[in-house]
C-alpha positions, 0 to 999 in steps of 0.5 A: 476684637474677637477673632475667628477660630480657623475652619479645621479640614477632617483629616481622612486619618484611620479610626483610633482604638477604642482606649486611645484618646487624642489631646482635646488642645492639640492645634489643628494643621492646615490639610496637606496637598492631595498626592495624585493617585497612582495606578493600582498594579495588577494583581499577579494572577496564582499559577495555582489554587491555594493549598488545603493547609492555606485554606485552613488557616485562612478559617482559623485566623477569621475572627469568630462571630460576636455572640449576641448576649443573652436576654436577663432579667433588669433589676428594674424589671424584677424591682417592679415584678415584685413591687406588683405581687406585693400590692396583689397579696396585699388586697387580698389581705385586706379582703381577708382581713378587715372584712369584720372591720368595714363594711363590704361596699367600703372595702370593694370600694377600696380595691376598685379605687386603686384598681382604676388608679393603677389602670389610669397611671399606666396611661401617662407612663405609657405616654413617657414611654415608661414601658416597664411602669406601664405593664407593670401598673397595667398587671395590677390594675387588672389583678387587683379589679380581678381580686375586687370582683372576687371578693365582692362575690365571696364577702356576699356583696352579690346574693349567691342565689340570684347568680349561680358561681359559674355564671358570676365568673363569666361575668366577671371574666367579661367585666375584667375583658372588657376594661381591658379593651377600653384601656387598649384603645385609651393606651394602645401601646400597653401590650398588657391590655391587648394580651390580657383582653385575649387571655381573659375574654376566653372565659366568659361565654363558656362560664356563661353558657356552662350548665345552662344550655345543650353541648351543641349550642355551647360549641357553637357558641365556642365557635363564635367566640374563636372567630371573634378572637382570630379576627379581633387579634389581627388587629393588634401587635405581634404579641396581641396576634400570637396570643389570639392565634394560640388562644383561638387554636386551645378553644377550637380543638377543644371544641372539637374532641369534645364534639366528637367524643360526645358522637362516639359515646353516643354510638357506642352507647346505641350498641353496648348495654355497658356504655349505657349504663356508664355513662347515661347518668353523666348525660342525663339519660339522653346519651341515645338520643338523637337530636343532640348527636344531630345538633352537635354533628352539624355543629362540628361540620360548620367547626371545621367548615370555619377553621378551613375558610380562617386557615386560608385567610390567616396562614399556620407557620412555614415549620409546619407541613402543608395542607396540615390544618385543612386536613385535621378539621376535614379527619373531625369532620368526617369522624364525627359524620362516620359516627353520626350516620349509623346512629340513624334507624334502618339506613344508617349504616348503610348511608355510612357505606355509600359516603365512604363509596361516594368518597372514594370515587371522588379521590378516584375520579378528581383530577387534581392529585397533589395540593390541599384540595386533594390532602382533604379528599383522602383524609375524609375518605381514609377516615369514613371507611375506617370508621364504617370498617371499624363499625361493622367488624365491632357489631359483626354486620357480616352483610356490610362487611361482604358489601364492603368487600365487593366495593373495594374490589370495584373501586380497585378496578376503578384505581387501576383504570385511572392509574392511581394503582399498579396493575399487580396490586390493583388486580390481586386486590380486586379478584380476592375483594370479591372472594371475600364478599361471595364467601361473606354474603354466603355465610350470612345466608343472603346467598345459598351454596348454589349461587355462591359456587357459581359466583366464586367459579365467575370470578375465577374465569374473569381473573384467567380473562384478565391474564389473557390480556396481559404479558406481564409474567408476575402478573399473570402468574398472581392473576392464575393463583387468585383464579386457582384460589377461587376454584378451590373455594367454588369446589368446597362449596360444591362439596359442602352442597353434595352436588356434583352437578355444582362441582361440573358447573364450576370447572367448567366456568373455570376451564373455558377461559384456560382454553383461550388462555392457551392459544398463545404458544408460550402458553400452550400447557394451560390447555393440558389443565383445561381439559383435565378440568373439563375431564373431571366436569363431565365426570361430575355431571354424568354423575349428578345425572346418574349415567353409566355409560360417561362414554356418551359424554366424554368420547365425542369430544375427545375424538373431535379433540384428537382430529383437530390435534393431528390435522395441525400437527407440528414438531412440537410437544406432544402435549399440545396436539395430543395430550387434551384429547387424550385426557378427555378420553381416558381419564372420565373412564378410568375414574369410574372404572372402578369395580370388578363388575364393570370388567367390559369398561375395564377392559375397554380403558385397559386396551386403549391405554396399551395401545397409546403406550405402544404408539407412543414408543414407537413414534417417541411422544411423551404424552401417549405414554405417560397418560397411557401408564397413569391410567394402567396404574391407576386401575392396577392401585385400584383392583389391587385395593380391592382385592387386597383384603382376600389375600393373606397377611403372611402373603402381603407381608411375604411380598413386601420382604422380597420385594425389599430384599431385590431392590437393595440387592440390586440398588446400583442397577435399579438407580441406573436404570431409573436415571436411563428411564428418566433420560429416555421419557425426557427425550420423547416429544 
């Protein structure tokens, strides 16, 4: 009779150390009655937070995190790594050697036997899950079907005429890609088939295709190959997919830089006799031709057209910015478009200035200004008007270069309307951007001194415009030097022209909006500049129309200009009210009253500036007097240069000494009595 052993209780005991082993004979007791469970005492609540020293030594008395142990190579793994690299070396004595022994059919044969021997072996080792005999029957399978197909071609088993050496190796990458797909599927879980497939299916169609078709017709079949590859490998394992994304990546760049520097050779050979020569004979004479630059352009736009559609179905890693990939088939596309574009007869540079206007206008115009859409946009327009600026500086295409400047100054007026510039920036941009173009156009004859003074002087008076509309101070002072700037320029043309009549009609486009500019009160001294400008304009004309009476000209005015000043008299500075009139009146006369044959007008300007002196001393007004005294020492400079060659040099030399002489001797007085002058002028109105 067999007794039952009694059924043992698990005994909630806490776990034994690692080296403490209980006795395999002890009797097992009977479980003790369960000990009613009493209630936990609340914690006491800490009146305050642990100490920093507490805290500390909590963190140095947690136990450190396990490190996870570094992956090393098995000796199994390196028993069969080796075992695989002898086999190889010894079929590729056998092919060396023994080829006067045996026939080559023999010896190929040999190979290909126990090249599908390990390929049929990796099967069932795969099937026992034998993973590293797997690989390892699978590498040599593949190496030595590689080594048998070499050696079939070297030994002459293939005739070499009839298959040219590049072709045979595409081939032969294809038969070896091939069986390698076939023992994918038959052993799905051998990663080596997978990989191998990827890696080795690269080399066939460019072997195939090198050499015997054009460089455009070879990308695109490039191109192919790497959708093929990115859509094949996303069936397969990680390593099968990772292999497959790097291996589609090399091609397609390099599909792409050989794309574009296939254009840019193309392009510089249409303007460099040296490129020409240098690289005609690489391309076989057809370096400028057009239709294999038109081809190969197509080609990189559709290249770059399918990266953009794969990256949005097969995503590049999170490490890497966004919008990065987009953005670098968008910068090749558009290179290879910048560079196509001026290669075409008579509109091809001009084409390649409207794309990147067309360009800019549309990352001005879009609405959306952050994501991916928007990153293209600016990568294609930065990318086209660097190459066309780039173009046009290196062929010194003035014309281009000054209608690239006129287009920058719209598209910076563009760029402020749509708040995608500050208006400071966008505003000196826009006013300079057209200098730059009129001095440009004129350089190049398209416009003559005439016109292009004219345009400088418009520019200016709509950059004095602009300032009216605007109360920011820094800008209005940057829009009034541009103004100033285009002045000058107008001026210098008007001087190289020897026109007067050119240099009137510039300050007086320039001085008609100064007027408006003045209305405000804070302003009120751009009308002194005005009128002096205005001065001189009519200076100018009645010069260019041979006048001698400048009166006729000058003193309507300036009589209209002095009613209207004292009729809206107020306490404020003199300048204001009577300095523009003042101005009008004097200086035109004072500028030509130049010769002691014209003493009548002398006498004239002479009497008046006394007069306003006078009046200006009496009634304390700042403007009188100092236009007043201008004009009395300019004509006093003037008559004294004129006479200055009749008196005798021991005379000038004489007065010069004295003169010294009393100014040392009283220099304490005289600084005295500048100061008190300078004092007294300041406190006139």
């Amino acid at each position: 009779m067999t007794t039952s052993p009694l059924p043992t209780a698990r005994l909630a005991t806490p776990a034994l150390p690692p080296r403490s082993f209980a006795p395999a004979t002890q009797p097992t007791r009977p479980p003790a009655p369960p000990t009613p469970a009493r209630p936990a005492a609340a914690a006491p609540t800490p009146k305050r937070a642990a100490s920093p020293t507490y805290q500390s030594s909590l963190r140095q008395s947690a136990p450190p995190k396990p490190k996870q142990p570094r992956r090393r190579l098995s000796p199994q793994a390196t028993l069969l790594s080796l075992g695989v690299l002898l086999l190889l070396a010894a079929g590729v004595t056998f092919l060396a050697v023994n080829w006067d022994s045996l026939s080559i059919p023999v010896q190929a044969s040999i190979i290909a036997t126990l090249a599908a021997l390990s390929l049929a072996g990796s099967v069932p080792a795969a099937r026992h899950k034998l993973t590293g005999t797997a690989e390892a029957l699978a590498i040599l399978g593949i190496g030595l079907l590689a080594v048998d197909l070499y050696g079939a071609h070297a030994l002459g088993l293939t005739p070499a005429r009839a298959v040219d050496g590049l072709v045979y190796v595409g081939l032969a990458a294809a038969l070896v890609a091939a069986a390698n797909l076939l023992m994918s599927r038959i052993a799905p879980t051998v990663v080596t088939y997978g990989v191998a497939t990827v890696i080795i299916g690269q080399f066939a169609l460019p072997f195939i295709m090198a050499g015997q078709t054009g460089l455009a017709l070879f990308l695109f079949g490039l191109l192919l190959q790497v959708t093929i590859t990115v859509y094949w490998s996303t069936e397969g394992t990680k390593a099968v997919r990772v292999t497959g994304a790097i291996c589609a990546a090399l091609v397609f760049w390099a599909l792409m830089i050989t794309g574009t520097v296939r254009i840019y050779l193309s392009l510089a050979a249409h303007y460099s006799a040296q490129a020409r020569a240098d690289f005609g004979d690489f391309f076989d004479g057809s370096l400028t031709a057009l239709p294999p630059v038109l081809f190969t352009t197509v080609v990189i736009v559709l290249a770059a057209a399918t990266g953009i559609f794969l990256l949005r179905k097969f995503a590049l890693p999170r490490a890497l910015p966004p919008a990065l990939g987009e953005s670098t088939c968008t910068a090749a596309a558009a290179f290879a478009v910048a560079a196509c574009l001026p290669q075409l007869p008579t509109v091809g540079r001009w084409l390649d200035t409207a794309l990147a206007t067309a360009l800019a206008l549309v990352v001005l115009l879009m609405a959306q200004r952050t994501g991916v859409r928007a990153a293209m946009a600016w990568t294609a327009a930065g990318v086209v008007a660097m190459v066309n600026l780039l173009f046009c500086l290196l062929v010194a295409d003035v014309v281009q270069l000054g209608l690239i400047s006129a287009i920058a100054a719209g598209l910076a007026v563009i760029a402020v309307w749509r708040k995608r510039l500050n208006r400071l920036p966008g505003s000196i941009t826009a006013s300079l951007a057209a200098q730059l173009a009129v001095v440009l156009l004129t350089y190049d004859d398209v416009f003559n001194l005439w016109t292009g003074g004219i345009l400088l002087s418009v520019v200016g008076a709509v950059s004095i415009t602009v300032a009216c509309l605007i109360t920011e101070p820094p800008l209005e002072r940057w829009l009034l030097g541009c103004a100033a700037a285009a002045a000058v320029l107008a001026g210098v043309f008007a001087v190289l022209e020897g026109s007067t009549s050119l240099f009137g009609a510039t300050l007086t486009i320039t001085a008609a909006p100064l007027v408006a500019y003045g209305m405000r009160p804070a302003r009120r001294q751009a009308h002194l500049t005005a009128v002096l400008l205005l001065a001189i304009a009519n200076t100018a004309f009645a010069l260019g129309a041979g006048a001698t009476t400048i009166e006729w000209f000058t003193l309507p005015p300036a009589a209209v200009m002095l009613a209207a000043g004292i009729y809206s008299w107020r306490d404020q500075s003199s300048w204001i009210f009577l300095g523009p009139g003042l101005l009008l009146g004097l200086v035109p006369s004072a500028l030509i009253a130049n010769s002691n044959d014209d003493y009548l007008r002398t006498t004239f300007v002479v009497a008046a500036a006394v007069t306003i002196i006078l009046i200006g001393t009496h009634y304390a007004l700042q403007a009188p007097f100092i236009i007043g005294a201008g004009v009395l020492q300019k004509i006093a400079l003037w008559q004294l240069l004129e006479v200055a060659p009749l008196i005798p040099r021991w005379i000038t030399l004489a007065t010069a000494g004295l003169i010294l002489l009393t100014v040392g001797a009283t220099y304490e007085r005289r600084l005295q009595n500048a100061k008190q002058a300078a004092r007294w002028l300041t406190a006139l109105r």
